[in-house]
KEZABA-995314 format. One record per residue: residue in three letters; x, y, z of N, C-alpha, C in turn. Coordinates in steps of 0.02 Angstrom, whole numbers, plus 50000, padded with zeros to 5 digits. Layout:
BEGIN
ALAXYZXYZXYZ ...
***
This chain:
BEGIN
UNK486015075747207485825080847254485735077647323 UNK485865080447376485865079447458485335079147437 UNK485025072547477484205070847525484215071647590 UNK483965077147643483815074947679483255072147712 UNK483385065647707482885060747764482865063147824 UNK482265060347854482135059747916482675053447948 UNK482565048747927483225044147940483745045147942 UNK484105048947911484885051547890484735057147962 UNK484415061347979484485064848035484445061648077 UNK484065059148089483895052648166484795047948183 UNK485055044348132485575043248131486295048748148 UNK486175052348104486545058048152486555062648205 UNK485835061448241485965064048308486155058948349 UNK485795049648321486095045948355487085046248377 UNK487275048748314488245048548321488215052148363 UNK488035057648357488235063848410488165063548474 UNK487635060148496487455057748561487765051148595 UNK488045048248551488505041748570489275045248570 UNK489415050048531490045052148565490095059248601 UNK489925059248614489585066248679489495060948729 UNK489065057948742489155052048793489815048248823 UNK490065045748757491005042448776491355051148800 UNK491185055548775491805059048812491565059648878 UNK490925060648908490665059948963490945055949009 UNK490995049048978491275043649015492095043249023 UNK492285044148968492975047248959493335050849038 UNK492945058249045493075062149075492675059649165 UNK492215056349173492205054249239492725049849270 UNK492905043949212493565041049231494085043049235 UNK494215047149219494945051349217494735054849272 UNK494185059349296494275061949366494405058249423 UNK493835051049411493925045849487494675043749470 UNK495015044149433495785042149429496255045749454 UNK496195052649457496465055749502496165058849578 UNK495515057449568495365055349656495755051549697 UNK496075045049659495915039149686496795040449707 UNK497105043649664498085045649651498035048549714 UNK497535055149731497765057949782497385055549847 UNK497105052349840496785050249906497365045349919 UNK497795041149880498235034949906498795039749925 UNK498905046549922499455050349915499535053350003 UNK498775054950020498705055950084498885051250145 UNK499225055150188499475050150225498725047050278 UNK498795041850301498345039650348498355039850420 UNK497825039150455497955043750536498575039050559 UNK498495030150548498955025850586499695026550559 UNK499695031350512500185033650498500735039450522 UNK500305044650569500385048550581500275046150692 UNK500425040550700500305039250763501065038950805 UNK501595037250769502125040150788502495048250769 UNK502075051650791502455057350777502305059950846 UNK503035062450876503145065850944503425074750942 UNK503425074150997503715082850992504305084350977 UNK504415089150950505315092450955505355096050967 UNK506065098350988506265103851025506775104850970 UNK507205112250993507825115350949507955112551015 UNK508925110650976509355109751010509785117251015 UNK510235118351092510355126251095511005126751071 UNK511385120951053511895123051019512175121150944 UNK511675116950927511795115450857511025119450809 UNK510695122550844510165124750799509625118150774 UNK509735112850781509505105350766508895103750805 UNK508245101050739507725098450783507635092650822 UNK507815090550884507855085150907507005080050928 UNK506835073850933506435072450985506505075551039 UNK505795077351077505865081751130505955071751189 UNK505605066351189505965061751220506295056451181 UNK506735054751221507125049351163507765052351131 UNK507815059651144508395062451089509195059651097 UNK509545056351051510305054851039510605059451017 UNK511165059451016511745062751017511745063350940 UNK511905068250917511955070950846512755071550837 UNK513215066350871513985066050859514305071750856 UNK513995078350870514445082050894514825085850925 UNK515275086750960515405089751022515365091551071 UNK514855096551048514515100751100513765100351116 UNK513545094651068512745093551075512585090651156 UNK512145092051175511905090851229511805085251257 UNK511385080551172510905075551202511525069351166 
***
């Protein structure tokens, strides 16, 4: 016949509480892991320090640098 002890319960809330805990831990690491994916994913300001203006070009429909713009090899392009 089942005994239940006081010991035999004490021990089994101990399991339960040691893995209720690991998934705890489980699941904080797995979130800072994808913190960490998209924070490296974002670009950074010194990253974003060459970026200049554009303009449409009026006969190719084409976004050019508004300074600096080259010739897009064709024809009738402007720049």
């Amino acid at each position: 016949m089942l005994g239940f002890s006081l010991t035999k319960i004490v021990v089994l809330v101990a399991i339960v509480a040691a893995v209720w805990c690991g998934f705890k831990f489980v699941g904080r690491l797995e979130k800072r892991r994808k913190e960490d994916l998209v924070a490296s994913r974002k670009p950074k300001p010194a990253d974003l320090k060459d970026v200049g203006e554009m303009i449409k070009c009026l006969k190719c429909d084409a976004f050019v640098a508004a300074n600096g713009a080259m010739n897009c090899v064709r024809s009738n392009c402007p720049y």
